[in-house]
Every structure is written in structure tokens, then in C-alpha cells.
C-alpha positions in Angstrom: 139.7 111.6 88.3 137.6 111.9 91.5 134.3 113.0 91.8 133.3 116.0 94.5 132.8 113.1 97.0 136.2 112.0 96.6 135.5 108.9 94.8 136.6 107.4 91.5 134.8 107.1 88.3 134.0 103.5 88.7 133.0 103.8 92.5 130.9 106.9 92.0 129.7 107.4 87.9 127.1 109.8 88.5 129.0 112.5 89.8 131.2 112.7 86.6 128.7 112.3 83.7 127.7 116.0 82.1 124.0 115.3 82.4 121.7 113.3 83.9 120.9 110.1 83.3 117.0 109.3 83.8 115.2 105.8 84.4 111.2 105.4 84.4 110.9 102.6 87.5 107.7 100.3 88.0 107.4 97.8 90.8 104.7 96.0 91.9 103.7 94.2 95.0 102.0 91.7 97.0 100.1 94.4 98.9 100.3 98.1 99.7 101.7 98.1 102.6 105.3 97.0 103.5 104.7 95.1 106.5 101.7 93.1 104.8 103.3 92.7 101.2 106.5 92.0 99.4 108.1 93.3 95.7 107.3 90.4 93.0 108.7 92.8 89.8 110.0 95.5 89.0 111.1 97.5 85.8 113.8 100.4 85.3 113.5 102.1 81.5 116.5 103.8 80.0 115.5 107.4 78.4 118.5 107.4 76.6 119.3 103.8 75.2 116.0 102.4 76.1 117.3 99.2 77.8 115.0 97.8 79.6 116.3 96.9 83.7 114.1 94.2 85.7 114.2 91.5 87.8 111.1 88.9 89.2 110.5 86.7 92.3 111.3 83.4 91.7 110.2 79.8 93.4 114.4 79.7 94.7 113.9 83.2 96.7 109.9 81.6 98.1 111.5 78.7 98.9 115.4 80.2 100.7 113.4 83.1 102.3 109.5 82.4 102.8 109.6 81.8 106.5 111.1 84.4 107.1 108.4 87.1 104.9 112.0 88.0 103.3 111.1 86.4 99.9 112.5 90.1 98.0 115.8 90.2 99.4 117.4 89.0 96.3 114.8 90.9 94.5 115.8 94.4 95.6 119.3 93.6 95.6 119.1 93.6 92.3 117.1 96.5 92.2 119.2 98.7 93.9 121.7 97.6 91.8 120.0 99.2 89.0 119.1 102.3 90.3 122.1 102.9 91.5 122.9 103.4 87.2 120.7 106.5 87.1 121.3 109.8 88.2 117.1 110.7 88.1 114.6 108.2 88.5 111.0 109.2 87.2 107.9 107.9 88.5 103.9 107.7 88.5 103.0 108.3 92.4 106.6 106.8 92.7 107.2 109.6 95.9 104.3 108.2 97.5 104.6 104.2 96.7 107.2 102.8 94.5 109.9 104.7 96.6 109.0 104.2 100.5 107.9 100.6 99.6 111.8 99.7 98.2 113.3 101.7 101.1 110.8 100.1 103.7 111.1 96.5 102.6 115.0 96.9 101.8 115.4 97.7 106.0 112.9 95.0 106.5 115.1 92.4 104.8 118.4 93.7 106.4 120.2 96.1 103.5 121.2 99.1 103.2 119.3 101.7 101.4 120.7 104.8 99.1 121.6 107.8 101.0 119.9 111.3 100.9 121.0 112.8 98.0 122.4 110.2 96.1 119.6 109.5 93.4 117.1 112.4 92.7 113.5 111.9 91.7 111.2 113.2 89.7 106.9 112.0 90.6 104.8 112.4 87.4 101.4 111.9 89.2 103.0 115.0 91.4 103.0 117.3 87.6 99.8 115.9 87.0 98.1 117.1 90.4 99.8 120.8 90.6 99.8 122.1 86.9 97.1 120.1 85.4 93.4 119.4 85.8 91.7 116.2 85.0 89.3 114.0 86.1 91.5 111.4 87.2 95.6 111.5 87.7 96.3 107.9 87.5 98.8 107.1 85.0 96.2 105.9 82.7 94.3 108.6 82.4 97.0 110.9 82.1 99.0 109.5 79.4 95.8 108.7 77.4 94.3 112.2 77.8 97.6 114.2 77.0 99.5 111.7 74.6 96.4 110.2 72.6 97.3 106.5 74.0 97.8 104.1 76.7 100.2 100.8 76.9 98.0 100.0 80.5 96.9 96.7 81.3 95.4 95.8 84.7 96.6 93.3 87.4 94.3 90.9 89.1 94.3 89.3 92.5 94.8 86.1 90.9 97.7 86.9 89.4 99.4 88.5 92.5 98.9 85.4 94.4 100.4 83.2 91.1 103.2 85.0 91.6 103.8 84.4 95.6 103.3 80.8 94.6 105.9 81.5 91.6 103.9 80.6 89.2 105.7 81.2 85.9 102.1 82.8 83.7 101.9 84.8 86.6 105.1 86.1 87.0 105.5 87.1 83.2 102.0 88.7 82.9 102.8 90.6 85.8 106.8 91.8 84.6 104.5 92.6 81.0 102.1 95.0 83.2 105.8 96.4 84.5 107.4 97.5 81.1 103.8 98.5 79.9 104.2 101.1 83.1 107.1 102.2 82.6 106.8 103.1 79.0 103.8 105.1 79.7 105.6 106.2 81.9 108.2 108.1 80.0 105.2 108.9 77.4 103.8 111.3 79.8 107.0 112.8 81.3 108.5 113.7 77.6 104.6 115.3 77.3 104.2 117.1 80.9 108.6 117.6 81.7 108.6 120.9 80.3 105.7 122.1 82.7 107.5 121.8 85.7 110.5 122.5 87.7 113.1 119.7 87.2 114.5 119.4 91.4 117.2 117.8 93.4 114.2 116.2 95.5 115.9 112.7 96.9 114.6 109.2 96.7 
């Protein structure tokens, strides 16, 4: 059976599954900026079977790529080989960050990125903004103010720069801040979804 892009089942899954499949997605980085900074972790959720998708910089990718500034390019290989499992991938100011930072480092380090319309996406921090009014539309305030709680924990400098240095402490306190984002994640999509139009709007 072929999909409308003319491709089979296991080259193309996401055209023949009845509904989408949705993934929260966390990264974080060495700075803000993807010609300053590079990816150090990142975490994909899975609404339906909750598995948990992530991958870490590690002293081997410092070491193979660090004079080069390509230290992620194993990193968001194996990123983009999890996204590419998910039909919709949700986000807290993911159109704005999360998003252009994979797509701009993944050119940066010589790979190929998805194509338009391949993986739709879904911003919460976008529903928070247009159909909502608080003080604040950070994740953390969102999820606490409409759900009753919050998972968030907060990153330091220190601990960014562990992680450069692939420092182990580092590098697992900073995958921990990941999942703790990405289940808030979902939290506040199950409690804001319904307000707001799902679209086709590409990664």
C-alpha cells in the first residue's frame, strides 16, 4: 500500500496512520542563538504511549567535532530521527526557538532538514498569547495557573557549561529539566487544545 506521496508504509508511516500521532519536544542549548550555541539535550514525549525519546551531548561528539563548533551533529541526527515518528509535534515557544534552532544548526552541521509539510506543529505559548490572558506566558506560569501544578526546574549557567565540558552531573540534570518540560508540556496542551484551532502549520 502507498501513501499519497507514492511511498510505502515503511518509507513514509505518517501518511497511512488514521490519526495523528503527537510528540511534546524540549531541547536545550548552549546559547540562543545558532551561530553562538549548540543543542546539549533534547526530549520528544509520546501522547499516546508515553515513551519518552532523547538523546545528550557526549565527551565522544566534544572531542570528534569540537573544532569544528559541530559538536551536535550526532545529536540532531538522532533527533531528526525521532521526529520524523510523529505526525504533530507540540511545543512551548517551540515556532519561535526549539524549531529554527534544530533547522538552523542541522544546515550548520551539513544535514538535511524535513521538508515543508512533512511534520506539522502545534506552539502552546502561541494558545497561551491569542486566547488567554495572564501575567506571564512562559510555560511555567501557564501550566501552574491553568492545571494547579508545575514539573519546572531551572537551568543555570554552570550547568550549561558542564555540559560543553561533558560533564556527566551536568548533562543528566540538564536531560531531567528536558522531560520535566516536556511533561508540562503536554499538561497544558490536554488543558488549553480544545481552545484553539488544531492547523497544518509546518515545522
Amino acid at each position: 500500500m502507498l501513501c499519497k506521496h507514492y511511498h510505502t508504509r515503511q518509507a513514509h508511516p505518517q501518511c497511512l496512520r488514521e490519526r495523528e500521532r503527537v510528540g511534546f519536544i524540549d531541547i536545550e542549548s548552549s546559547a540562543l542563538d545558532a551561530n553562538y550555541g549548540i543543542l546539549l539535550t533534547y526530549c520528544i514525549l509520546d501522547n499516546d504511549s508515553n515513551k519518552l525519546y532523547f538523546d545528550t551531548i557526549n565527551k565522544a561528539d566534544i572531542k570528534k567535532w569540537g573544532k569544528t563548533a559541530q559538536e551536535d551533529t550526532r545529536l540532531l541526527r538522532s533527533l531528526m530521527r525521532d521526529m520524523a515518528q510523529f505526525d504533530r509535534l507540540v511545543g512551548h515557544y517551540s515556532s519561535r526557538f526549539d524549531l529554527p534552532m534544530i533547522r538552523t544548526r542541522a544546515l550548520m552541521c551539513g544535514l538535511s532538514f524535513f521538508d515543508f509539510g512533512d511534520i506539522v506543529q502545534t506552539d502552546t505559548w502561541m494558545i497561551l498569547r491569542k486566547k488567554f490572558k495572564l501575567s506571564r506566558n512562559s510555560l511555567e506560569n501557564g501550566v501552574r495557573s491553568l492545571t494547579g501544578k508545575t514539573q519546572k526546574n531551572h537551568l543555570t549557567l554552570a550547568s550549561k557549561h558542564g555540559c560543553l565540558r561533558g560533564e556527566k552531573k551536568a548533562i543528566e540534570f540538564t536531560l531531567d529539566h528536558n522531560r520535566k518540560d516536556v511533561s508540562d508540556t503536554r499538561a497544558l496542551w490536554r488543558a488549553i487544545n480544545s481552545y484553539a484551532k488544531q492547523n497544518k502549520s509546518s515545522i
